[in-house]
C-alpha positions in Angstrom: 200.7 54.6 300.3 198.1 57.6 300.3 198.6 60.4 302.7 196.9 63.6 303.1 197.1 66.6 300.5 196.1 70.0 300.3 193.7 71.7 297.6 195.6 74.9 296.8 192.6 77.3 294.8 194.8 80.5 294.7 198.4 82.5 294.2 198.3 83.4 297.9 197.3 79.9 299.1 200.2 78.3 297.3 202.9 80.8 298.7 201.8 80.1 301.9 202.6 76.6 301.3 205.7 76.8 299.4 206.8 79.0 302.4 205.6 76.4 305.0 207.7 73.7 303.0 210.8 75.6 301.9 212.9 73.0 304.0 214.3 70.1 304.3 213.4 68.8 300.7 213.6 69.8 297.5 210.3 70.5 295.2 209.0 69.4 292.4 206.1 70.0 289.6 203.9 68.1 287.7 201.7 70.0 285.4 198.6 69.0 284.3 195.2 69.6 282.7 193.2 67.6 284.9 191.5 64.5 284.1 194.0 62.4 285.6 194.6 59.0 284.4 197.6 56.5 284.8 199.7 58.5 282.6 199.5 61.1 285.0 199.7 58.9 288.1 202.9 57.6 286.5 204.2 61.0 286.5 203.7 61.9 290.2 204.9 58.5 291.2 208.1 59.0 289.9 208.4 62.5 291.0 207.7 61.6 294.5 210.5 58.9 294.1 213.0 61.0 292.0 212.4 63.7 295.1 212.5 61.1 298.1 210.6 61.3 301.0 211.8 65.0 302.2 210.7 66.4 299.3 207.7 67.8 298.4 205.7 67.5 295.2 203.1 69.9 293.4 200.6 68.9 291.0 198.9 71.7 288.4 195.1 71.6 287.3 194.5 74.1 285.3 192.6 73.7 281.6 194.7 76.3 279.9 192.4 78.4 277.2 195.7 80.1 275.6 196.5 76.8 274.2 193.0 75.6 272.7 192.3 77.1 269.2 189.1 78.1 267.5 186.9 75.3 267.4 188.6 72.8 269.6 187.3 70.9 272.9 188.4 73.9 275.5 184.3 73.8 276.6 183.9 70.3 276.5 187.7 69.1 277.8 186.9 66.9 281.1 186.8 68.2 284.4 186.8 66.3 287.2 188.6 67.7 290.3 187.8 65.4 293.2 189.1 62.5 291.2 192.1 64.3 290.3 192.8 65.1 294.0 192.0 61.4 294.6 194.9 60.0 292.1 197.4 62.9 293.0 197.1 61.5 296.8 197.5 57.6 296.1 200.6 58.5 293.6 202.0 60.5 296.4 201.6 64.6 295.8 201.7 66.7 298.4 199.4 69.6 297.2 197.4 70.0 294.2 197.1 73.7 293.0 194.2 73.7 291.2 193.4 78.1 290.1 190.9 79.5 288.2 191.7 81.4 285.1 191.3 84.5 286.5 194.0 83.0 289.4 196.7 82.8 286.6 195.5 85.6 283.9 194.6 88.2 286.2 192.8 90.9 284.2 192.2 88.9 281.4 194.3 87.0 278.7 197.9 88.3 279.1 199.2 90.7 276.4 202.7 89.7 276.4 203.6 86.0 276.0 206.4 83.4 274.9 206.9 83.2 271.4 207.6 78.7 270.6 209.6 79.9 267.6 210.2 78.1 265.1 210.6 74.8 266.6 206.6 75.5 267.4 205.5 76.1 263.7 206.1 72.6 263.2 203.7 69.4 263.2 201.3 70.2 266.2 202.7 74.0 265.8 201.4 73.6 262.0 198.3 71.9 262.8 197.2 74.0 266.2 198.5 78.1 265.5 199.5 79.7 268.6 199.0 76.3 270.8 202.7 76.2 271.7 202.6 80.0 272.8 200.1 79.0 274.8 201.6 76.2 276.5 205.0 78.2 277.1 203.2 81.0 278.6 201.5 79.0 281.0 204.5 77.0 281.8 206.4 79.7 282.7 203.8 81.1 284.6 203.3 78.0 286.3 207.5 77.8 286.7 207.2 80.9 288.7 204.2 80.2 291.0 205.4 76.6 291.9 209.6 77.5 292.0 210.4 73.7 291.6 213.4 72.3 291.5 212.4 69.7 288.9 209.7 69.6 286.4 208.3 66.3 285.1 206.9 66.0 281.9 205.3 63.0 279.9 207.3 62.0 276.5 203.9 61.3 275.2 203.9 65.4 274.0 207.4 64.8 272.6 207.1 68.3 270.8 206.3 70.2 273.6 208.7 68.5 276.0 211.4 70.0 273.5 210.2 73.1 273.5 210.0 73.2 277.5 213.2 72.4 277.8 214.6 74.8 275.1 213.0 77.8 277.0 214.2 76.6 280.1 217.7 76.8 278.8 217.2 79.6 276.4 215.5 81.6 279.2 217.7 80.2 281.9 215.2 79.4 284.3 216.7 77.4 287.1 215.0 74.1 286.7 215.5 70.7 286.0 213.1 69.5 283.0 212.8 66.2 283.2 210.8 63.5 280.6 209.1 60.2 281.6 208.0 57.7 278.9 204.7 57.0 277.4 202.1 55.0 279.4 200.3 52.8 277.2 197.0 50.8 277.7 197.2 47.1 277.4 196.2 47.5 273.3 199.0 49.7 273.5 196.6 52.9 272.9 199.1 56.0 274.5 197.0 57.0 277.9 195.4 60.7 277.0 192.3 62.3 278.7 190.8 62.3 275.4 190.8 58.8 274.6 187.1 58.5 276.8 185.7 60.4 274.0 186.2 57.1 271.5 183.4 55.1 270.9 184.5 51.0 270.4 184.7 51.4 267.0 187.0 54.6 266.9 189.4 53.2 269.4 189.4 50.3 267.4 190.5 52.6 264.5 192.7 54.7 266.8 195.0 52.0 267.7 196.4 51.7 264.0 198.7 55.0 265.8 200.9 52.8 268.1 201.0 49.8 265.8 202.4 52.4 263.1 205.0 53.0 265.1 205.8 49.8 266.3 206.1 48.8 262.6 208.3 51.7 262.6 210.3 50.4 265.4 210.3 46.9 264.1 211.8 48.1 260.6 214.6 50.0 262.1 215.3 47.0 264.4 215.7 44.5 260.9 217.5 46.9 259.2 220.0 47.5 262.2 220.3 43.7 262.4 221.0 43.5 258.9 223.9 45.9 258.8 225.4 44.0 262.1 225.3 40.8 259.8 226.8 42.9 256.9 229.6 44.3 259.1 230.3 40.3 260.5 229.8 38.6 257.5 232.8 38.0 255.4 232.5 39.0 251.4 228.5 38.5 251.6 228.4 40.0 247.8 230.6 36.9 247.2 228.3 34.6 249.4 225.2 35.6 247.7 226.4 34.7 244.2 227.9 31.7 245.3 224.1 30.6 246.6 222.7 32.2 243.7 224.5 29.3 241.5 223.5 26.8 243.5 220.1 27.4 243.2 219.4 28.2 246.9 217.0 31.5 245.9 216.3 32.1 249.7 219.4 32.2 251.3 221.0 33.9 248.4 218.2 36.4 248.9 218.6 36.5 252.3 222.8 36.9 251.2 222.1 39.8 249.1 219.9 41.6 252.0 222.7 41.7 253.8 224.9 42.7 251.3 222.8 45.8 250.2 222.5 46.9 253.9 224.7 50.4 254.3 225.0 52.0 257.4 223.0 54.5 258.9 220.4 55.2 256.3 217.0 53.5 256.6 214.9 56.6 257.4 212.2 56.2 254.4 212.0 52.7 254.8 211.2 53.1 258.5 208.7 55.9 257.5 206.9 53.6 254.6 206.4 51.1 257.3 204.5 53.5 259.4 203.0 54.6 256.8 201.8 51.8 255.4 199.6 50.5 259.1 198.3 54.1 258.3 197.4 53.7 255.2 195.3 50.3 256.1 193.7 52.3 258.5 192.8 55.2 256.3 190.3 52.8 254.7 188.6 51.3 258.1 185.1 52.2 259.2 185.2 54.5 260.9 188.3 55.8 259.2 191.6 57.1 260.3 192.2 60.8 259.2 195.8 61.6 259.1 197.3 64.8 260.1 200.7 64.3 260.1 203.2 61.2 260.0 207.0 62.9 260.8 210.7 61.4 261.3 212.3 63.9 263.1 215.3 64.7 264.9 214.5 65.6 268.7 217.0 68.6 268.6 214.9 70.9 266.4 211.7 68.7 265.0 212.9 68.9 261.4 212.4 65.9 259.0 215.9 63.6 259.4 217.3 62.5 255.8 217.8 58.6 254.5 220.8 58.5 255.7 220.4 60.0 259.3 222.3 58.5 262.3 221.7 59.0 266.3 218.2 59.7 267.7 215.3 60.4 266.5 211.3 60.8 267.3 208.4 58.9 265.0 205.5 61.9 266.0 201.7 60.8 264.3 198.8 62.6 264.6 195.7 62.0 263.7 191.7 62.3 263.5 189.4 59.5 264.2 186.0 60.6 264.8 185.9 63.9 266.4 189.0 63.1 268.9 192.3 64.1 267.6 195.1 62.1 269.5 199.2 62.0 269.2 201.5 59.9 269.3 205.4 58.8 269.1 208.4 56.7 269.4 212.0 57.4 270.4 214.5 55.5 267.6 218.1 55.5 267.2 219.7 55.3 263.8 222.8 53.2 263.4 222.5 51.2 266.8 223.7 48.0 267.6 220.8 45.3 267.3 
């Protein structure tokens, strides 16, 4: 159910409110660009529910320039405040804050900043210089302004959820960082502001993304089952020769699947799957430009081996058109099926 909300345009506004609404609840943050879509809505929604109805929930507009490089959509990125304010309402904020740039930057672009690290010369850190400074700086700006409680973040910018929550612990800053999964569309397209700059033809194109990682998923989930049969089965090496003699080629190649499967390992073949949708897609009209395909462990975003075990994040990113979208998938290595 909708309720009122307040349009917070400035530092002073927003303190005044924060004061107003220091007690009984707790507060919490949702930061965003603008452009609000489902993804965002999903985002607030569980906010508001994770806080309860005591609480009180703050939602961030602000198109950040630190984080746009030469040459990318900083001019043309959507703005569309009173359907922001709209969405934030029916998904249950309490306040938007919405500043200008001189609001947060006061002066001009600030001279000290946070350095990502290392962690943020990777993938989008490789492909986009200086974004992830950027994003850290306003975030911690943002932090401070808003003193929440908890901070939700989509999973959708896996990256950049890491690297949130290692400066919040590295930093100590006293808030809970929390991540909510990846809203899809029904074609299973992840929900970003950008995707209303595809034409039909480029979405069509742009949804070989998610069904690369779903092969991806898929893969790891055969291979796990595999191994569960290999662990069960009694002597399959045995079994597989004994089918072999008997002329029963698919069972006995079925047998010696199971037999080959080792446990944990698995990586590349999970990453050829992927890679393989992407490849199909490379070749499409229009066509799919790859930036990066990556199998990387969540604790530092560096490439896992074959034979990794425990989580992991499938991150693509790619060109189709003029829009460059992301994309990922959380896997575990050496699950159960």
């Amino acid at each position: 159910m909708s309720h009122d909300i307040e349009l917070v345009p400035t530092r002073e506004d927003l303190e005044r409110l924060l004061r107003r609404h220091a007690s009984p609840g707790r507060t919490a943050v949702v930061m965003t660009m603008g452009a609000l879509h489902e993804g965002h809505a999903t985002l607030v929604r569980t906010a508001r529910e994770h806080m309860g109805p005591d609480g009180f929930v703050v939602v961030t507009v602000f198109v950040n320039p630190l984080q746009f490089g030469a040459g990318e959509d900083l001019d043309r990125y959507p703005r569309t405040l009173d359907a922001d304010l709209k969405i934030a309402r029916e998904a249950g904020a309490d306040a938007v804050f919405a500043p200008s740039a001189d609001e947060v930057y006061p002066g001009g672009e600030p001279q000290v900043r946070i350095a990502a690290g290392p962690m943020g010369e990777l993938l989008e850190g490789a492909s986009r210089p200086g974004h992830f400074d950027g994003v850290l700086t306003v975030v911690a700006k943002l932090l401070h302004l808003t003193r929440p409680d908890v901070a939700f973040f989509g999973q959708k910018d896996a990256q950049q959820l890491a690297l949130i929550r290692r400066m919040a612990r590295d930093l100590n800053f006293p808030v809970e960082i929390v991540g909510v999964p990846t809203v899809r569309e029904p074609d299973g397209l992840a929900l970003s502001s950008r995707n209303r700059y595809l034409s039909p033809d480029e979405r069509r194109t742009a949804l070989a993304l998610s069904r690369a990682l779903f092969a991806a998923h898929d893969r790891l989930a055969a291979q796990q089952a595999l191994r569960a049969r290999a662990e069960s089965a009694p002597a399959p090496t045995a079994r597989a020769a004994a089918l072999s003699a008997l002329g029963e080629a698919r069972a006995a190649a079925d047998a010696h699947a199971v037999a080959a499967a080792q446990p944990g390992g698995g990586a590349d073949a999970v990453r050829a799957a992927a890679r393989a949708v992407l490849d199909e897609a490379a070749k499409a009209t229009p066509p799919l430009d790859l930036d990066y395909l990556a199998l990387v462990d969540p604790a530092d975003f560096g490439e896992v081996a074959d034979g990794h075990t425990g989580e992991a994040i499938m991150a693509v990113a790619a060109r189709v058109g003029t829009t460059r979208l992301i994309d990922n998938i959380p896997l575990t290595f050496g699950a159960s099926a």
